[in-house]
C-alpha positions in Angstrom: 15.4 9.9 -37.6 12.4 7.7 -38.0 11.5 7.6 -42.1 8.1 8.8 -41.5 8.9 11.9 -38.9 12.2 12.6 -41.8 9.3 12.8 -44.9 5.9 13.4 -42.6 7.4 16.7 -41.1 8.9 17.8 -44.0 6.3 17.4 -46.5 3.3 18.8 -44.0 5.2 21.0 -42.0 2.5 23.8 -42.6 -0.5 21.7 -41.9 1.2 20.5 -38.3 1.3 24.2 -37.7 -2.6 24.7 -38.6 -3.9 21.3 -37.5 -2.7 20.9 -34.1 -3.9 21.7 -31.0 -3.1 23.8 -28.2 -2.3 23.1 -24.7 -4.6 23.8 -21.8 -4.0 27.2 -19.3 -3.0 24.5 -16.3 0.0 23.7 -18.4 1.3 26.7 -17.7 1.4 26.6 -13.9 2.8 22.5 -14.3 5.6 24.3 -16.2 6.3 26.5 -13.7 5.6 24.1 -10.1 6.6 21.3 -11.7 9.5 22.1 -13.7 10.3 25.1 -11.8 10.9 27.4 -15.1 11.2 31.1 -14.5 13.0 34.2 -15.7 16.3 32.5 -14.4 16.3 29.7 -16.2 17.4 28.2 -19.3 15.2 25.4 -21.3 15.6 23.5 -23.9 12.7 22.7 -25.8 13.5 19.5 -27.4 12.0 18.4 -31.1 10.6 22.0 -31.2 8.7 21.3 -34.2 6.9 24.5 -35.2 7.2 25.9 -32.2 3.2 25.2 -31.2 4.7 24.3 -27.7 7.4 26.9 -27.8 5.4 30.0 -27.2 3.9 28.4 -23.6 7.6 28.5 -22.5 8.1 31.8 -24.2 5.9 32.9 -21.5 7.8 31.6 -18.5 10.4 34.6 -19.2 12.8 31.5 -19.3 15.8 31.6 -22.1 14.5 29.1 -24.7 17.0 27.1 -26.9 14.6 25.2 -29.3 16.2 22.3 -30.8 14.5 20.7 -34.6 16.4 18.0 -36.8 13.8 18.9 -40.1 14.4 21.8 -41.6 11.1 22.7 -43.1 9.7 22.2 -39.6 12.8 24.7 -38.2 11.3 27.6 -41.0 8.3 27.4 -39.3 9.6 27.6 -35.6 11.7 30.5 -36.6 8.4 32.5 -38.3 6.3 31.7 -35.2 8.2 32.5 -32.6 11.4 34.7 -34.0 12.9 35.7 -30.8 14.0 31.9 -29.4 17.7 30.7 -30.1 16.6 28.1 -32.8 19.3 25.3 -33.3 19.7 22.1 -35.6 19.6 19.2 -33.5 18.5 15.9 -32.7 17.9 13.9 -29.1 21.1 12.1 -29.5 23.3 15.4 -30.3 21.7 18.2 -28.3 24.1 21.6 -29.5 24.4 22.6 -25.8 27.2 22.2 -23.4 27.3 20.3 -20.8 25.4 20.9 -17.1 24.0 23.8 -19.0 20.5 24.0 -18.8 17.7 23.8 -15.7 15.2 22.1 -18.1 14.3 19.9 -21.0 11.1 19.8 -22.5 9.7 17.2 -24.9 5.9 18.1 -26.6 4.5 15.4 -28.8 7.9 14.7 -29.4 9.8 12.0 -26.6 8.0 8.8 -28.5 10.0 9.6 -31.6 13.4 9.3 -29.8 12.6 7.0 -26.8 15.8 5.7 -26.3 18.7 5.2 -23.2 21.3 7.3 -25.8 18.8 10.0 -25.9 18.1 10.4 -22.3 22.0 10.1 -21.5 22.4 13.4 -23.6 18.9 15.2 -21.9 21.5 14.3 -18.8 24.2 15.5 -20.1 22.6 19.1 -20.6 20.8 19.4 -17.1 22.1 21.1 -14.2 22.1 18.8 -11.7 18.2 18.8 -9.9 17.1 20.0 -13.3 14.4 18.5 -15.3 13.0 16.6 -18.1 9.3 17.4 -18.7 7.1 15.4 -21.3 4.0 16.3 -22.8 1.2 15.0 -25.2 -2.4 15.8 -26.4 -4.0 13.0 -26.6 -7.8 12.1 -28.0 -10.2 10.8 -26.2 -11.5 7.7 -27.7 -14.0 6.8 -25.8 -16.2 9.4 -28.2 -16.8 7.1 -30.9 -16.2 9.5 -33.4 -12.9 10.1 -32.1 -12.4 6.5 -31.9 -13.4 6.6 -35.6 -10.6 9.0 -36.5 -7.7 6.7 -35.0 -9.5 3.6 -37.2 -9.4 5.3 -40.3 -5.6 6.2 -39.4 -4.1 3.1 -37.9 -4.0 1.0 -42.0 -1.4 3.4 -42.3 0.4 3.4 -39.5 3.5 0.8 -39.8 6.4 0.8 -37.2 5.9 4.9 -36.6 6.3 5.2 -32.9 3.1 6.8 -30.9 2.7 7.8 -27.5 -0.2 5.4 -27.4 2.0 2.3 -27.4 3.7 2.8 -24.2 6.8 1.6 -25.6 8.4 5.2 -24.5 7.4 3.9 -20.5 9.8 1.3 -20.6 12.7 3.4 -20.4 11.3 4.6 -16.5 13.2 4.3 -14.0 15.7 6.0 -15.8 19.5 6.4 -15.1 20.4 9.5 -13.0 16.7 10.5 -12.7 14.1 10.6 -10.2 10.7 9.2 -10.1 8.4 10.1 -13.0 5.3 11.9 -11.9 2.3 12.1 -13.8 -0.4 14.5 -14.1 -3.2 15.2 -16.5 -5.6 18.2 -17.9 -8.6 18.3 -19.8 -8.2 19.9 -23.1 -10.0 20.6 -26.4 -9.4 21.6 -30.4 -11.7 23.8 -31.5 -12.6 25.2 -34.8 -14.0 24.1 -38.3 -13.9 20.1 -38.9 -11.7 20.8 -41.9 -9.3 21.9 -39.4 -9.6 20.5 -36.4 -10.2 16.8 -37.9 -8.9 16.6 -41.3 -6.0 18.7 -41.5 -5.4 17.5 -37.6 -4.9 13.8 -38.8 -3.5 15.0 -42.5 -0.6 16.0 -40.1 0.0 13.4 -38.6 4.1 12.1 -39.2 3.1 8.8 -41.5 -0.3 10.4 -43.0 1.6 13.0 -44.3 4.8 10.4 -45.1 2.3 9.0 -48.0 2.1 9.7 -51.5 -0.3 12.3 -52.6 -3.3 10.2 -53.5 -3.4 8.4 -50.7 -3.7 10.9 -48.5 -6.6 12.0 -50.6 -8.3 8.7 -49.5 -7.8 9.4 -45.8 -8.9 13.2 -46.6 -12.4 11.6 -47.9 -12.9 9.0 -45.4 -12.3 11.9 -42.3 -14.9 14.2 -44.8 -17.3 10.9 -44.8 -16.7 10.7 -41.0 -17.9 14.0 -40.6 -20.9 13.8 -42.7 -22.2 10.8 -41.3 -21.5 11.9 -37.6 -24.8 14.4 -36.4 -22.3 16.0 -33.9 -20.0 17.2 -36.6 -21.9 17.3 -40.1 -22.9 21.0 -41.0 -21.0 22.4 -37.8 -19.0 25.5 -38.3 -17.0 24.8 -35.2 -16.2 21.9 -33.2 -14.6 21.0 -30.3 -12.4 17.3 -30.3 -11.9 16.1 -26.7 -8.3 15.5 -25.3 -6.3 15.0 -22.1 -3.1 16.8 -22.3 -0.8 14.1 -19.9 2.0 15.6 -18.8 5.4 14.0 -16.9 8.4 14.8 -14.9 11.5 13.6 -13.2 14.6 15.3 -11.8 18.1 14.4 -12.9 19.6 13.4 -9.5 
C-alpha cells in the first residue's frame, strides 16, 4: 500500500466516513444497466473503505463481499453496513476464488492500485462477461472556490496517486477486457462547511497522512477560505459541486 493511503486511512478513518460525499440516484440504475448487478449476483466491492459506496450495492439485492487492506477503515465498514461479508484484502490478493464473482466495483479507490497485477487478479475473480466498474466524485473546479480548495491541498500532496492525474487511464485497453465506457452524473455535498469542506479535505489520504499541526494549518486556511468566500461564509448549509464519472468494461 501507498504510505499515505497505509497512515491517511488509518489515522482519519472516522472523518472519511463524515466528510465524504454521496453518490447521485442515476448511479444506481449505471449499477444495474451497466454492470448488470441484481439479486443473482455476486460483487465484490473492492477498497471498500467505510463502506460509503457499499450500501448503493447493498441495494442491488446483490451478495456483497467487501474487500479493505486498513483495518481501522474495515471497523467502520463493518459498523455501517454489518450484514456484507467484510474481508481483509488488497487488489493484488483479492480472498475470492477464482471465476467467482459477476462484478468488481472500485469507488474512489482504483487510482490507489492502478496497476497490470491488480487488474490480472480483478480477472481472475470475474465470471467470464463479468465486470469491473470504477467510480469517483470529483469537484468541479471551475467554481473558484472549489478551485481554491484543491490549491490549498496540492503543497501537500507528494507522489499520492489521484484520479485527477490520469495515470490510472494508461492501463486501458486492458488484457482480457472490453472497451471502457464512460458516463457521467451531476452530483453535490451538502451540509455545514465544517463538513462538507473542512472535514471533506481533512480526509483526504495525505491530509490526514500529516502530523497533527499541520493539518491544523490546512484546517485554518479551508476556515479562511470560507470566510472570505460570500457563497460560503455564515452559511449553515452548502452544497460543493461534483461530477460522479463513472466506468466500465467486460472481462472477455
Amino acid at each position: 500500500m501507498h504510505e499515505a493511503a497505509a497512515k491517511g486511512f488509518a489515522k482519519e478513518a472516522l472523518a472519511y466516513a463524515r466528510g465524504r460525499p454521496e453518490y447521485p440516484v442515476a448511479v444506481d440504475q449505471w449499477l444495474r444497466d451497466a454492470l448488470r448487478l441484481n439479486e443473482t449476483c455476486t460483487v465484490v466491492d473492492l477498497g471498500a473503505g467505510t463502506g460509503k459506496f457499499t450500501r448503493r450495492l447493498v441495494a442491488t439485492g446483490a451478495n456483497i463481499i467487501a474487500v479493505e487492506p486498513v483495518p481501522e477503515m474495515l471497523a467502520q465498514l463493518t459498523r455501517i453496513v454489518p450484514d456484507v461479508a467484510a474481508r481483509s484484502g488488497t487488489a493484488e490478493h483479492i480472498p475470492v476464488n477464482d471465476g467467482a464473482v459477476d462484478a468488481v466495483v472500485c469507488a474512489q479507490s482504483f487510482h490507489w492500485f492502478a496497476s497490470k497485477t491488480a487488474l490480472a487478479e480483478i480477472r481472475r475473480v470475474l465470471k467470464p462477461g463479468g465486470h469491473l466498474g470504477l467510480i469517483w466524485n470529483v469537484r468541479n473546479e471551475a467554481i473558484d472556490w472549489c478551485a481554491a480548495m484543491t490549491a490549498i491541498m496540492a503543497p501537500y500532496e507528494g507522489d499520492a496517486p489521484r484520479y485527477r492525474s490520469g495515470e490510472w487511464r494508461k492501463l486501458f485497453p486492458a488484457e482480457g477486457f472490453g472497451p471502457l465506457h464512460e458516463e457521467r452524473f451531476p452530483n453535490g455535498h451538502t451540509g455545514h462547511p465544517e463538513q462538507v469542506i473542512v472535514e471533506r479535505v481533512v480526509s483526504t489520504s495525505f491530509i490526514a497522512a500529516l502530523p497533527r499541526p499541520q493539518q491544523l494549518i490546512v484546517a485554518a486556511r479551508l476556515r479562511d477560505l470560507i470566510a472570505m468566500t460570500p457563497a460560503l461564509n455564515r452559511k449553515e448549509e452548502v452544497t460543493v459541486p461534483y461530477q460522479t464519472v463513472v466506468f466500465s468494461c467486460a472481462k472477455r
